[in-house]
N, C-alpha and C positions, 0 to 999 in steps of 0.2 A: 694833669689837665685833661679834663674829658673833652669827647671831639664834637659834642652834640649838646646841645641844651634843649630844653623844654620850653618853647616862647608863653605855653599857657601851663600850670597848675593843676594837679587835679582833675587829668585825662583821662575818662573811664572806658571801653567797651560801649558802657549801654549808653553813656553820654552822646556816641556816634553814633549811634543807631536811628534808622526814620523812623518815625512814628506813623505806622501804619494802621488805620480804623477796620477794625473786623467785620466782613460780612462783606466788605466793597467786591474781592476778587475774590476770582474762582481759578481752581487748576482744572486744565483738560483730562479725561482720565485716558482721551487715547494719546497724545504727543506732549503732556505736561505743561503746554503752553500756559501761562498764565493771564488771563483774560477779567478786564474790569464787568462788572455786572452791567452796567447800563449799554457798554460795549455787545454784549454776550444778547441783551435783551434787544436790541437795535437789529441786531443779526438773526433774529427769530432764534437764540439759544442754539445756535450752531457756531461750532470753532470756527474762527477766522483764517486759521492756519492749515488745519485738517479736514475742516467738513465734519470733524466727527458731530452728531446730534444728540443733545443733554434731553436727559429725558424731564420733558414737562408733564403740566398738570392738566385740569380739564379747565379753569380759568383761562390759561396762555393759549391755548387752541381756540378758545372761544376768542380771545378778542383779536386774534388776525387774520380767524378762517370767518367769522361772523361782521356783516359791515357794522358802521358806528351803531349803537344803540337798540339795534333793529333785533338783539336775542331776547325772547320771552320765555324763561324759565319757567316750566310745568313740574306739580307735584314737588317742588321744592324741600317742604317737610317731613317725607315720607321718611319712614328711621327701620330699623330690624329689629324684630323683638329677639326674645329667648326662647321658642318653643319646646326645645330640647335641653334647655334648664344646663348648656353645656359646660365644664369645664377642663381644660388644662393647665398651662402656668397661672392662668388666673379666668376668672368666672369671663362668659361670652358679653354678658353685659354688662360691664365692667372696660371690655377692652374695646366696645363700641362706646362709651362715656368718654373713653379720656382722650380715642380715636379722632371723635367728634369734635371735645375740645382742645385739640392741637393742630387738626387739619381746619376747621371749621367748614368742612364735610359732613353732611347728615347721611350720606354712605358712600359708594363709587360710583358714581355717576351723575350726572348731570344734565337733562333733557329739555326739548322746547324747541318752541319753531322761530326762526330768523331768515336772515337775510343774507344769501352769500351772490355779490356783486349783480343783487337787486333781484336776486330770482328767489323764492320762498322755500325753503328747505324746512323738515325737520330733521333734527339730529341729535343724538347723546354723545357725549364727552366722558370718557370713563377715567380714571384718576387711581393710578398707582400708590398714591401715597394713603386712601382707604386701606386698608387691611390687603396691600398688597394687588389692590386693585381686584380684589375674589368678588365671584361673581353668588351673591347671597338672593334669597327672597325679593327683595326691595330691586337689589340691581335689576334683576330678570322682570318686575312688574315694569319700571320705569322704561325699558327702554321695549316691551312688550306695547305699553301704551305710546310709547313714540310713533312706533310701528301704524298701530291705531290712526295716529294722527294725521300720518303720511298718507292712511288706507281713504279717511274719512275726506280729506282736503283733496286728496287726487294728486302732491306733490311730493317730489324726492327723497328717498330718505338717504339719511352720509352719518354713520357709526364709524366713531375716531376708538380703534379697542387699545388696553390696557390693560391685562391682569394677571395674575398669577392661576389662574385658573378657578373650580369650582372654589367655594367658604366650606372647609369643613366644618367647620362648628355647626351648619346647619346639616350638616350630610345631605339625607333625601331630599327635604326642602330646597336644597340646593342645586340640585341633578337634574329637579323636575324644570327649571327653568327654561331648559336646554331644550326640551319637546315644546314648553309654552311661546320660545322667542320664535323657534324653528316654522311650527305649524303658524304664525301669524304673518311670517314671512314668507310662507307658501303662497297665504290667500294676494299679499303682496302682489307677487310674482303673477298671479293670475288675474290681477288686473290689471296688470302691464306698466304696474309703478316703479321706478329704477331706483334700486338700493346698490347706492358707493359703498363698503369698506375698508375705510383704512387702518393697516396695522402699525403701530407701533411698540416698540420696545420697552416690555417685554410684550408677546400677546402667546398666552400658552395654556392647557390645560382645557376647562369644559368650554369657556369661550371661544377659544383656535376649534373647537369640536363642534360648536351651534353656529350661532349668527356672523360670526368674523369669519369665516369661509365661507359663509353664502348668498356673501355678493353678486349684482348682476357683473360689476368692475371691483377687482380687487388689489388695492393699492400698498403700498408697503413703502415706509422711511428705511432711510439709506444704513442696512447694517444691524436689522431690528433683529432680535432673539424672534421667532416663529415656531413654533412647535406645538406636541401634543404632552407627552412626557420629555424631561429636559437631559439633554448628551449623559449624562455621566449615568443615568437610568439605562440607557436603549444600549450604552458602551457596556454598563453591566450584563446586561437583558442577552443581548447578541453576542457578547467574547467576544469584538474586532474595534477594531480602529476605525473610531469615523472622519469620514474626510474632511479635508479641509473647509472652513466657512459651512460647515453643516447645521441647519436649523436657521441660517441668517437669511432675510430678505432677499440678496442678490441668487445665493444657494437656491432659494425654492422660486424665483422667477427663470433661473434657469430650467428647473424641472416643471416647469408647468402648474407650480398653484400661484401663484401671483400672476396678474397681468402688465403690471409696471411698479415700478421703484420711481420714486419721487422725491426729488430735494424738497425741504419743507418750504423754501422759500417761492417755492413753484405748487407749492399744492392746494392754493386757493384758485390758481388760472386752472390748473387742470381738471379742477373739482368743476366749475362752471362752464370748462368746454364740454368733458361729459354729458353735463344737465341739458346743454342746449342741443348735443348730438342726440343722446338718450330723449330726450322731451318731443 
């Protein structure tokens, strides 16, 4: 006589199983926390448990550092040719094509003047998920002419940075940027217009090296990758051990290139106390 009967039939595994819809939740990748989307977005895309900060896009910065409606995107269509006819795994225009259509990004960055809690700013939005967020021809013109806009209007400018650094595919083309954003933000500076930089994760390469260090306020999310070349380069370069949190946000506000670390969800008030201190 068995001690246990079956009250249902035909009891499987997957039978028990919930049916859970893909794409709803996300894992943390600093505490594994698992976090519903709309939760995560509610939160400005910071962990509920950790603090840790998910890296977004140039969309998601625009719609809760910009008030309602008030963003006027400039130069929108601007795209990157092929002047160097480049290729490696696959031809340069080719991986700007399918780049474009899967982000529906016309390159990394994103510019135009709005409105942050009613005071007129211009800004660019730069977007990791472009080609690694590399700063190419187009990016360097776009946020060259923000500049401009800031210059011509006489109001603020605030560069949200993102990138993996220079686009090789364009090499020179690429490099040259770096004098074109740099010298337009001298004249900037000499008319006593105040440019915020905020860094976020990652912000490295010819970017960390032109206009995202030469802020009048340089601001930094909590924990961001910062650098010029990346740890396991300068760990090679130097034979030592680098120290702990080295390259991260907190790391370099201690040593003096940052001037504050900013929880995201605080970085629209701080953006507008600035403006009104600075203004």
């Amino acid at each position: 006589m068995s001690w246990f009967k079956r009250s249902k039939q035909n009891i499987s595994p997957e039978s028990q199983k919930r049916s859970m819809p893909d794409g709803q939740w996300i894992k943390c990748q600093e505490c594994d926390e698992i976090i519903h989307n709309k939760q995560l977005e509610i939160n400005l895309w910071v962990c509920l448990k950790c603090n840790f900060h998910f890296r977004i896009g140039a969309d998601e910065y625009i719609s809760f550092l910009m008030d309602d409606g008030s963003f006027k995107e400039y130069d929108k269509k601007m795209k990157s040719g092929d002047p160097l006819e480049f290729v490696d795994t696959k031809k340069y225009s080719e991986r700007t094509s399918s780049t474009i259509k899967k982000t529906g990004l016309n390159d990394a960055v994103k510019t135009g003047i709005g409105k942050l809690n009613g005071k007129k700013v211009s800004a660019a939005f730069m977007d990791f998920r472009f080609i690694g967020g590399s700063m190419g021809s187009v990016v360097g013109e776009k946020i060259a002419r923000a500049i401009d806009r800031a210059f011509e209007n006489k109001i603020p400018l605030i560069i949200i940075s993102q990138s993996g650094g220079a686009r090789m595919m364009e090499a020179a083309y690429s490099l040259m940027q770096m004098a074109k954003t740099s010298s337009r933000l001298a004249r900037l500076a000499d008319a006593k217009i105040p440019y915020i930089s905020v860094l976020t994760d990652p912000t490295t390469g010819g970017t960390t090296a032109s206009y995202a260090m030469l802020g009048d306020v340089i601001l930094a999310e909590p924990k961001a990758l910062i650098g010029f070349a990346g740890p396991r380069v300068i760990k090679e370069t130097i034979g030592k051990d680098l120290p702990p949190g080295f390259q991260r946000s907190e790391f370099l506000l201690e040593h003096g290139f940052v001037d504050c670390v900013v929880q995201r969800k605080e970085l629209k008030n701080n953006l507008s106390a600035l403006i009104d201190f600075m203004m």
